[in-house]
C-alpha positions in Angstrom: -94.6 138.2 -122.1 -97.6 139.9 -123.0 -100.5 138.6 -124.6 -102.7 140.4 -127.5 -106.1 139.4 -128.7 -107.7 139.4 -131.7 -109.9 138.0 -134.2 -108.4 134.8 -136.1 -108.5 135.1 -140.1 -106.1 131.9 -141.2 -105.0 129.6 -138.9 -100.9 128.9 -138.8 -98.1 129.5 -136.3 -95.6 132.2 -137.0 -92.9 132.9 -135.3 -90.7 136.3 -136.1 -89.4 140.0 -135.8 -92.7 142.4 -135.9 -92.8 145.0 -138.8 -94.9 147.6 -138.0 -96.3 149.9 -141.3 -96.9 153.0 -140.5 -99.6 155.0 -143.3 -98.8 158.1 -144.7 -101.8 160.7 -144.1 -102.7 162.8 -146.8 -102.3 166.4 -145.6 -105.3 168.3 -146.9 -106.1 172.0 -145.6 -109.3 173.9 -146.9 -108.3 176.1 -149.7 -110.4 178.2 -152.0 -109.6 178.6 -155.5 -111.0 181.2 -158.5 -110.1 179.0 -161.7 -112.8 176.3 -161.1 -112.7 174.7 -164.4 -109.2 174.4 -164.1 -109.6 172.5 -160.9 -112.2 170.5 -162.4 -109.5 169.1 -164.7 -107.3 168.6 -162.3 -109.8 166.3 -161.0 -110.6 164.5 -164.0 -107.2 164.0 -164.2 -106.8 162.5 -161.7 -109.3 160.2 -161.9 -107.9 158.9 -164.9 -104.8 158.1 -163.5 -106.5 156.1 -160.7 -108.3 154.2 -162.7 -105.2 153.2 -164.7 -103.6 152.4 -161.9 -106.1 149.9 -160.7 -106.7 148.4 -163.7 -103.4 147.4 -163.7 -104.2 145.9 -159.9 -107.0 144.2 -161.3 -104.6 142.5 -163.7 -102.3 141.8 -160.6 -104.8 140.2 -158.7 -106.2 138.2 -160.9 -102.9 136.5 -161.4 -102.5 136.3 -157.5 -105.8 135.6 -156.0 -108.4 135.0 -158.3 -111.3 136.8 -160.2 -113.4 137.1 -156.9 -111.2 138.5 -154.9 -109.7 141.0 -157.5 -113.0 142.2 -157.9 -112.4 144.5 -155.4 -110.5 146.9 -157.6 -113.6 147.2 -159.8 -115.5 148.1 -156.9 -113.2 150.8 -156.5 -113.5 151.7 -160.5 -117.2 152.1 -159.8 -117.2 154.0 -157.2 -115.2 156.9 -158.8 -117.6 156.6 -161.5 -120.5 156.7 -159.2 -122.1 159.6 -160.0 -123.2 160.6 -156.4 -119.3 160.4 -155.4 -118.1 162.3 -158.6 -121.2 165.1 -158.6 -120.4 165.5 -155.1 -116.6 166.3 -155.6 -117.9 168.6 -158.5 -120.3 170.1 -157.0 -117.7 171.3 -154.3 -115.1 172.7 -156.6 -117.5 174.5 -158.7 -120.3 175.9 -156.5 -118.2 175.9 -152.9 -114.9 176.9 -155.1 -113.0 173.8 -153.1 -109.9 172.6 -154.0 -109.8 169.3 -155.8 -108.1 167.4 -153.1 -110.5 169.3 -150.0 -113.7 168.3 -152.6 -112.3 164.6 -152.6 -111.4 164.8 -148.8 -114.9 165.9 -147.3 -116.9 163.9 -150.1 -115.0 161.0 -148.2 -116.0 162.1 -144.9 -119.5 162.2 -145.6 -119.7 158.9 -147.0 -117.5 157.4 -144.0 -120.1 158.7 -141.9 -122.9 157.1 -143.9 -121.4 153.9 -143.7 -120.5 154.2 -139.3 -124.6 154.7 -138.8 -125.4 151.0 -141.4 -125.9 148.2 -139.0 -124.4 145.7 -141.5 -120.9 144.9 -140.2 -120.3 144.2 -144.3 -121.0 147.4 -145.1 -119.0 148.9 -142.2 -116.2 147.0 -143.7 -115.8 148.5 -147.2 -114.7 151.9 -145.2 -111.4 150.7 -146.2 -112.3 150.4 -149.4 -113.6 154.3 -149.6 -110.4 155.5 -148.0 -108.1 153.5 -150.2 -110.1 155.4 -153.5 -110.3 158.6 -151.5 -106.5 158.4 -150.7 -105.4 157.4 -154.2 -107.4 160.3 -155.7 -105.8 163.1 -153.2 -102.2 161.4 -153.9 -102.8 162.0 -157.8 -104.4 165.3 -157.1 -101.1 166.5 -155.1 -98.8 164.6 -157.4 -97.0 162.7 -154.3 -95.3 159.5 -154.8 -97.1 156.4 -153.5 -95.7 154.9 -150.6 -94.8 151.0 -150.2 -94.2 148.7 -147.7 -90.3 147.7 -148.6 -89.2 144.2 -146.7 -85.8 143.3 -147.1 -86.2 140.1 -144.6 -89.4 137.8 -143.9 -91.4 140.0 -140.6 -94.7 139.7 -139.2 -96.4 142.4 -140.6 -98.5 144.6 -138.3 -100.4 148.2 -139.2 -103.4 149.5 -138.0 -105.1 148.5 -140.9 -103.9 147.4 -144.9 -105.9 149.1 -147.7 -106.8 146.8 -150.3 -103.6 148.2 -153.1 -101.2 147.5 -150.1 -101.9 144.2 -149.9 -101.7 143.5 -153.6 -98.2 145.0 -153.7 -96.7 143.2 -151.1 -93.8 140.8 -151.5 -95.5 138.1 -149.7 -92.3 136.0 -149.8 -91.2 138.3 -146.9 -94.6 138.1 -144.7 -94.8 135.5 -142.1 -98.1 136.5 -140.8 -100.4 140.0 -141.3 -101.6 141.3 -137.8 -104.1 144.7 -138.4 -105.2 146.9 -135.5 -108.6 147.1 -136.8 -110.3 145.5 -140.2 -112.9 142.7 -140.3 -113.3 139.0 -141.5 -114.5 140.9 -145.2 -111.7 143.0 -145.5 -109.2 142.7 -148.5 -106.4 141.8 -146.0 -108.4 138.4 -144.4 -109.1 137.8 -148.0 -105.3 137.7 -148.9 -104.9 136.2 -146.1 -106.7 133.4 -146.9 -106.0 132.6 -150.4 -102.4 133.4 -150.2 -102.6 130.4 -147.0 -100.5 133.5 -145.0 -101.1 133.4 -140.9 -103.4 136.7 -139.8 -105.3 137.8 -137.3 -107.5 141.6 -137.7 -108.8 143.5 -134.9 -106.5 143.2 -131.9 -107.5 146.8 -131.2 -104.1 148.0 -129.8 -102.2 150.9 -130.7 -99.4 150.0 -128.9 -98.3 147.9 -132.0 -96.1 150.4 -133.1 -94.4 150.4 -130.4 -93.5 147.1 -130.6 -91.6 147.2 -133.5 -88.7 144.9 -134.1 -89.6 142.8 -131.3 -89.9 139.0 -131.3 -93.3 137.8 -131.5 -95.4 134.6 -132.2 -98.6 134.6 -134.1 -101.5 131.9 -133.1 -103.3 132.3 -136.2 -105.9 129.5 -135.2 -106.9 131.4 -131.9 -106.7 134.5 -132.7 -103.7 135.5 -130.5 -100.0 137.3 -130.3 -97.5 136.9 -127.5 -95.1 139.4 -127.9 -91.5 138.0 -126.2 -93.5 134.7 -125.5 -91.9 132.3 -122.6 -90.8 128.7 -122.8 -94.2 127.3 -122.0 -96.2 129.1 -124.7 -93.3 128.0 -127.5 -94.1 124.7 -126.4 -97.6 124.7 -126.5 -97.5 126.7 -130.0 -95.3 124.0 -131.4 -97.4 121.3 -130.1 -100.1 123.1 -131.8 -98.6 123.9 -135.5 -97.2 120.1 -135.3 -101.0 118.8 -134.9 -102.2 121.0 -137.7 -99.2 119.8 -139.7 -100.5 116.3 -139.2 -104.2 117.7 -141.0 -102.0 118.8 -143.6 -99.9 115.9 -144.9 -103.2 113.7 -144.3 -105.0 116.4 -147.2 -101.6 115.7 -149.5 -102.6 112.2 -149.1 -105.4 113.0 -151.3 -102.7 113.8 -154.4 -103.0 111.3 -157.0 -106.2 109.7 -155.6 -109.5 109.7 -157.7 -112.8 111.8 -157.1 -114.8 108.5 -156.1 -117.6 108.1 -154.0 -118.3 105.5 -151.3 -120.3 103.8 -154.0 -118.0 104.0 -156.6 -119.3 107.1 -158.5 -116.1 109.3 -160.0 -116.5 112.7 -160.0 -114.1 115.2 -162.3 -112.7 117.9 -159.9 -110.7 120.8 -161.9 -109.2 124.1 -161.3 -110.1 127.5 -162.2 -107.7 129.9 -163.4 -107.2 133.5 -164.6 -103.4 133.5 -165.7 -100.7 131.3 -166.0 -99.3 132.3 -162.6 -102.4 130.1 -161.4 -101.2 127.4 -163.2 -98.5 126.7 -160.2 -101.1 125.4 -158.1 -103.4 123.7 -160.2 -100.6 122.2 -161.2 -99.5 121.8 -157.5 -102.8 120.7 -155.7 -103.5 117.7 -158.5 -105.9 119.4 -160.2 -107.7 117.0 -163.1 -107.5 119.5 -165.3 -108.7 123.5 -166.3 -112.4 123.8 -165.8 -112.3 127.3 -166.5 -109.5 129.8 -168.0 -111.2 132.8 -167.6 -109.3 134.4 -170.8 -110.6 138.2 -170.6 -107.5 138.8 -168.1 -105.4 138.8 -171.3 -107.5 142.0 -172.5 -106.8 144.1 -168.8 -104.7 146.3 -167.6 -103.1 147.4 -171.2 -104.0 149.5 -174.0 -104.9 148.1 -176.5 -106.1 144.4 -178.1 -103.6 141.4 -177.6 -102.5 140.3 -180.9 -103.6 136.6 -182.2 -100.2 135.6 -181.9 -100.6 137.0 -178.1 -103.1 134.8 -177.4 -102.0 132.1 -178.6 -98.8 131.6 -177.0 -100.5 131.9 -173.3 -103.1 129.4 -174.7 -100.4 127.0 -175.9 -98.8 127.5 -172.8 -101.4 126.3 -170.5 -102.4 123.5 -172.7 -98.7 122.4 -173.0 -97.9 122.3 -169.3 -101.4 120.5 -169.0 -100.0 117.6 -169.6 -102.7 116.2 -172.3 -105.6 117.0 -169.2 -108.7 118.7 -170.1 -108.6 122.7 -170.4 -111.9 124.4 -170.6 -111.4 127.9 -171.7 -113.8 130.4 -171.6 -114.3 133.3 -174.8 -113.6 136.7 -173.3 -116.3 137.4 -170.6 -115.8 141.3 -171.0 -118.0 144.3 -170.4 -120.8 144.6 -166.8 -118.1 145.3 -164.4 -115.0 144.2 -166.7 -115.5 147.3 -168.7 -111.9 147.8 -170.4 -111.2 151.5 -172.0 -109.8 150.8 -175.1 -113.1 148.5 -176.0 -114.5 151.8 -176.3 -118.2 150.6 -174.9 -120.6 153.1 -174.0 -122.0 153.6 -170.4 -124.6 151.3 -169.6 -127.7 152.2 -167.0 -127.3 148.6 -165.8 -124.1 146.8 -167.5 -125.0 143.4 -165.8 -127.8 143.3 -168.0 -125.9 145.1 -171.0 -123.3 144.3 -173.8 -121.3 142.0 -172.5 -119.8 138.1 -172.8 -121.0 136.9 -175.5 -123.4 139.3 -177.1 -120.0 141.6 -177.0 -118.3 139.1 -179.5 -121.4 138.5 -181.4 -121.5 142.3 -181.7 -118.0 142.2 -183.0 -117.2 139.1 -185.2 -113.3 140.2 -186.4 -112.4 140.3 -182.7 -114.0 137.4 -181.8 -112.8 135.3 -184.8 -109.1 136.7 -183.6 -109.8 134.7 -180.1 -111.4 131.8 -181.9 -108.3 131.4 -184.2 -106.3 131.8 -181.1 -107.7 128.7 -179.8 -107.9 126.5 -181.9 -104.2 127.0 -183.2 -103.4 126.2 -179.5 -105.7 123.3 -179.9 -103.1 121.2 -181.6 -101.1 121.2 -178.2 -103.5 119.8 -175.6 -106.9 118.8 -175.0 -109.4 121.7 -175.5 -112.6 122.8 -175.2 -114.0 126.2 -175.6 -116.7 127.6 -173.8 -119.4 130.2 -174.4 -120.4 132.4 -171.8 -123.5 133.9 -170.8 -125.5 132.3 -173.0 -129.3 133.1 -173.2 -130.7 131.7 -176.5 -129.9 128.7 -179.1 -128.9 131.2 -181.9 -126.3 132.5 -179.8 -124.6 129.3 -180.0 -125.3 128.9 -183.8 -124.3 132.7 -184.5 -120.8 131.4 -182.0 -120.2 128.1 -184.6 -120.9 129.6 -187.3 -117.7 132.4 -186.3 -115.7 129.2 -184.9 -116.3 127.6 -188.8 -115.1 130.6 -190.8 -111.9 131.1 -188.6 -111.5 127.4 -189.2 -112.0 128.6 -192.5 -109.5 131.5 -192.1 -106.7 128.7 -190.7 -106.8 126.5 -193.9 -106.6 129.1 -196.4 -103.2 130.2 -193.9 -102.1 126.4 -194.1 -101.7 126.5 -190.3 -103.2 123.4 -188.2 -105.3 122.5 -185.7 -107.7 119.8 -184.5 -111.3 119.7 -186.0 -113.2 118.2 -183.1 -112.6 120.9 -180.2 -115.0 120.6 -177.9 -118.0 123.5 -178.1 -120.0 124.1 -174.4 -121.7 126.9 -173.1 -122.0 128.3 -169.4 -125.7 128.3 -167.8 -125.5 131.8 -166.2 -129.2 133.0 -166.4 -133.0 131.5 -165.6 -133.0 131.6 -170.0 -130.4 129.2 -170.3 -132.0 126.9 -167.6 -135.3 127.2 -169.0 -133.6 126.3 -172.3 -131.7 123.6 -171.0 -133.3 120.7 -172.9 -132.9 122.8 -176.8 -129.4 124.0 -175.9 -128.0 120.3 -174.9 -128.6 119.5 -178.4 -126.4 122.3 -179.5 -123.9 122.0 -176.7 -120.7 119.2 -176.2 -121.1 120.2 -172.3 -122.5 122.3 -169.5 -121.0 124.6 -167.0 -123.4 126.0 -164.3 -121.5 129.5 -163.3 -123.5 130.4 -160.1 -122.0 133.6 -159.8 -124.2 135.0 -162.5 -126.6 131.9 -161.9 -127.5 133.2 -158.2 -128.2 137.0 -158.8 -130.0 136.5 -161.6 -132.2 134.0 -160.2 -132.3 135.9 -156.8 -132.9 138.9 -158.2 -130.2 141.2 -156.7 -127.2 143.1 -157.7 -123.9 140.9 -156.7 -122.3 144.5 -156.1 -124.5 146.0 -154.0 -123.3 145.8 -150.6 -126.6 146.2 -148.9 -127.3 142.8 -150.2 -124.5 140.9 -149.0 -126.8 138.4 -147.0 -128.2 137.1 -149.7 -124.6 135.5 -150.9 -124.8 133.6 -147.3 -128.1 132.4 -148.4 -126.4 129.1 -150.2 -129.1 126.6 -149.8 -131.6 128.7 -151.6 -134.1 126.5 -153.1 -134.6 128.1 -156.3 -131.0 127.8 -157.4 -130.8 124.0 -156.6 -134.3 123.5 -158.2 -132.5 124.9 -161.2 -129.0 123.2 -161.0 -131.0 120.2 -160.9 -133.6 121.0 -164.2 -130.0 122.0 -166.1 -128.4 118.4 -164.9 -131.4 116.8 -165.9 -131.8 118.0 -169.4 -128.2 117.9 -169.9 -128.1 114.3 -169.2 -130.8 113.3 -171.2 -129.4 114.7 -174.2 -125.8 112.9 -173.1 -124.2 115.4 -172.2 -122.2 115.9 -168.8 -122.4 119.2 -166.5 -120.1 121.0 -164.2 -120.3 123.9 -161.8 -117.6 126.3 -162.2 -119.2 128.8 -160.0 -117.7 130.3 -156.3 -120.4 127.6 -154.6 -118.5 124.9 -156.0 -115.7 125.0 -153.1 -119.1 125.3 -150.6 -118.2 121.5 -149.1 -122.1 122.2 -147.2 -123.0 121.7 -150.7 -120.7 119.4 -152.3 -123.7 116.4 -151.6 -126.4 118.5 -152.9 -124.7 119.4 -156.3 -123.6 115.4 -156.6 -127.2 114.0 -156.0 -128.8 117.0 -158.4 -126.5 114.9 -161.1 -123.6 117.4 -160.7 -120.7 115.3 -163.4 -117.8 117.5 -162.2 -116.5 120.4 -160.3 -114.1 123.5 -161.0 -112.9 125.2 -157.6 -109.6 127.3 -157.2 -106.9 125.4 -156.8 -106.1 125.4 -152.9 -109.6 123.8 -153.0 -109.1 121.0 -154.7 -108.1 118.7 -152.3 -110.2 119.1 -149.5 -113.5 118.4 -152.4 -112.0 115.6 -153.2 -111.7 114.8 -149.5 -115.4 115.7 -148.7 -116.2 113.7 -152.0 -114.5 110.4 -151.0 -117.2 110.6 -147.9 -120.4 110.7 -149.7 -122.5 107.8 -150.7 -124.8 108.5 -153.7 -126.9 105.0 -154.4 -130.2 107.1 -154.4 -128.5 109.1 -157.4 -129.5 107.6 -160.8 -126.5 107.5 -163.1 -126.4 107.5 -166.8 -123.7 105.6 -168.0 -123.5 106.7 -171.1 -122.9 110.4 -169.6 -119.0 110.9 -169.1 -117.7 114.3 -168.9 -116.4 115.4 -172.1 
């Protein structure tokens, strides 16, 4: 038997034949050329095609693992619109006389050597990231085919490491557990490894996995280890282990059909978040109380052009059908920043997180809007649902949004087509306005939803895709935020209305105390979270909370 080490990602027990992938290398020799403009088109090409192609991963992801983690794939987008990559590459073809794919190739080296000398392990981490962009770019350059990893039989999967478009094209019904030579906890394969619930261990820092392919092997995905040809006594001790774990398991299923009460009797609403009906599954699934957010703008990616009314409305209906008559919040399209879709035709922006985007997008352009807003509430007569505003900074924003939510009402009755006249209108508190505002937009507002993705960086003052600044996202407890979660449950309560967070820290269970005493009504996590917050809510005792009885969400 032997006996690898590395670092554990998801816990599990796998047992299997191994699969080792083995990368193709792009094969790029130094070559001068005369034409430079035509190899500067050959470029620009090429980076049209790659950001094609991972829009249409964006679109995948979302479906698979969430807006977070796709996020990744607009990371890439930006950097090969970064202009320090892209003047770079130019600069090579037209004053060294490079070849496109040589330009791309030592502009990718330089970078990888910027990121070895950072002391942030974060940072270190995203060198994946670079080659995956780098490699995809080269690939279009020399017209090759892309590769794929093709399983015909369910394997552990082991390469040296798994760039983030690999993993989004795997058939995961075929992968018993992902084992990576190299990586770290913040690369894209621990995060797939995570939300997909898949067994995985990264860094076991041994090349000799290849030649261990085909062999049988047993992954200990809570320790961290893989015994290659394991004996009797480690099967035994593996099994003992997976069967304890199990036990955790059906304990958290326990938790289906139970309420969201507190050991003093306080219910609290806990809903899922979703970006596609795919997601649906396991809201479904994990006993979700309802949709606390739809984030609808997936509908607008990875195509080319606007999705119909009648589009819309049939993946609307849809979700509020299979529902069941429970609660579905869903959001107006929260486009533009780092969601910038082609066709939209927006202009480049200095700083897009502080540009034309959510909500001052629709505003900006009513007919589209209105096309969405008749969308919904034609689905409306299916379900229970409430629309939500996002990114909302001022009161007239909200009147500007009714007043386009009355004349496509308007629109529907002249059409003699129904649907119900009481849908729910909230907004999302994303920015230090909104909080500020709290108090005069509860009187305009059926509901709050704190989104502290947004919430944090603006009140923190840093740029969510910066990497340098990835410590400040481990800096939960901050107390500015709660200060103002608390001031927006406040005012939203004394003007009777209830308030959720919808927001990434709402599946933080450190937290899950802190939001319920700041008067937190309800909580929207991803779905595989669902259960253990309801869990860690059935623990807490909130008597020092003052409740408003009158205050029930929605």
């Amino acid at each position: 038997m032997l006996r690898l080490s590395g670092k554990p990602v998801f816990g599990g027990i796998a047992r299997g034949k191994l699969f080792y992938f083995q990368q193709d290398e792009n094969e790029v020799t130094k070559r001068l050329i005369k034409n430079t403009d035509l190899e500067l088109q050959r470029y620009e090409f090429a980076v049209e095609q790659a950001q094609a192609e991972l829009d249409e991963l964006y679109t995948a992801a979302l479906d698979k693992i969430g807006e977070n983690e796709a996020g990744i794939f607009l990371i890439h987008k930006m950097l090969l619109e970064d202009d320090a990559f892209s003047g770079s590459v130019r600069s090579r073809i037209k004053d060294d006389h490079f070849s496109a794919d040589y330009a791309v190739a030592q502009t990718a080296r330089d970078l990888s050597h910027s990121f070895a000398k950072m002391t942030s392990e974060y940072i270190k981490s995203r060198a994946a990231d670079l080659k995956d962009v780098c490699d995809r770019l080269i690939r279009l350059i020399q017209n090759k085919a892309e590769k794929r990893i093709e399983l015909n039989e369910k394997v552990i999967l082991c390469a040296d490491d798994l760039m983030p478009s690999e993993t989004m094209k795997l058939d995961l019904s075929n992968v018993l557990a992902l084992i990576t030579c190299y990586g770290s906890s913040n690369s894209h394969t621990a995060i797939l490894a995570r939300t997909m619930n898949i067994p995985a261990i990264i860094g076991i820092g041994a090349e000799k996995l290849s030649m261990l392919r085909e062999m049988e092997a047993i992954v200990d995905g809570y320790n961290g280890e893989l015994y290659i040809d394991p004996d009797a006594d480690t099967l035994r001790r593996l099994e003992k282990l997976e069967e304890e774990e199990a036990k955790k398991r059906e304990m958290l299923k326990r938790f289906k059909g139970r309420r969201n009460v507190t050991l003093d009797g306080t219910e609290i609403q806990v809903y899922a978040n979703i970006a596609g009906l795919n997601d649906l599954n396991y809201a479904i699934e994990n006993d979700g109380g309802g949709i606390g957010l739809y984030r609808s703008e997936f509908l607008f990616l990875g195509r080319n052009n606007f999705p119909t009314e009648d589009e819309q409305f049939y993946n609307y209906r849809q979700v509020l059908e299979r529902m069941g008559g429970k609660r579905v919040v869903i959001r107006t399209m929260d486009a533009g920043a780092d969601k910038n879709i082609k066709y939209f035709g927006l202009t480049k922006e200095e700083n897009p997180a502080l540009g034309v985007r959510s909500i001052r997008l629709c505003l900006m352009r009513p007919e589209m809007f209105k096309t969405q807003l008749r969308a919904l509430l034609r689905a409306s007569m299916y379900g229970k649902l409430s629309i939500m505003l996002p990114l909302i900074t001022d009161i007239e924003e909200i009147r500007q949004a009714k007043k386009l939510i009355e004349e496509a009402k308007d629109q529907l009755r002249a059409r003699d087509i129904p649907f119900k006249d009481d849908v729910k209108v909230g907004i999302m508190i994303e920015t230090p306005a909104a909080v500020v505002l709290s108090d005069e937009l509860a009187r305009e507002s059926d509901f709050f939803s704190i989104g502290t993705n947004d919430l944090e960086q603006y009140v923190l003052a840093f740029d969510r895709q910066n990497l340098q600044l990835e410590s400040y996202f481990e800096n939960r407890s901050h107390k500015a935020l709660l200060k103002f979660i608390g001031l927006t449950c406040e005012n939203a309560h004394k003007n009777g209305i209830p308030v959720s967070i919808c927001g990434e820290l709402g599946a933080d269970l450190t937290l899950t105390e802190d939001f319920l005493k700041l008067g937190v009504d309800a909580l929207s996590v991803t779905p595989s979270q669902i259960l253990p917050l309801r869990q860690t809510i059935r623990t807490i005792r909130l008597d020092e909370r003052k409740q408003l009885d009158a205050v029930r969400m929605f």
